[in-house]
N, C-alpha and C positions, 0 to 999 in steps of 0.2 A: 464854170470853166473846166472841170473835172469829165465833163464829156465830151469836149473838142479834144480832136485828134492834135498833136502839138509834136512835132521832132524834137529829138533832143538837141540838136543845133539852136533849136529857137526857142528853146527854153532856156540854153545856157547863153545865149545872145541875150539874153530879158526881154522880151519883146513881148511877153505877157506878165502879169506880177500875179505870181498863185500865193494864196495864203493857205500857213498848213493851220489846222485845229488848235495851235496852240496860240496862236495869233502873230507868229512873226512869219515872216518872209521865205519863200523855196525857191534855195538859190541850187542851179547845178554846178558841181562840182567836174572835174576831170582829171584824173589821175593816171600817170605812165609807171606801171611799176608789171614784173616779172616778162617784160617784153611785151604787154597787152596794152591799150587806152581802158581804163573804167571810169563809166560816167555813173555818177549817185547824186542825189537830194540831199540838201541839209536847209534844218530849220535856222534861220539865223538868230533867231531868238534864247531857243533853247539848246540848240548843235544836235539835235536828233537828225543821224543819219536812214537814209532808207536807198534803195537800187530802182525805185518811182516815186516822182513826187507823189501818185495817186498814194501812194503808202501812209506820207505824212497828212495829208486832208481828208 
């Protein structure tokens, strides 16, 4: 799944379930802070963040 091209829309929809290396779930995230949107990856497992899911897998 790490080579399909995926939006971040339809990652943070779940319309795909990627699993990171550690074994739980890459869920995205979206956060409204200094006037920006930031979208990031978090393992639900262990809370390791990352700014692509590609990071955590």
């Amino acid at each position: 799944m790490a080579g399909q091209n995926i939006s971040k829309n339809a990652r943070r929809e779940g319309s795909k379930e990627l699993l990171s290396k550690w074994g739980g779930k890459i869920m995205m995230k979206s956060v409204f802070e200094k006037g920006k949107m930031r979208h990031f990856a978090v393992c639900d497992k262990t809370g390791n963040e990352a700014r692509k899911p590609r990071d955590l897998m």
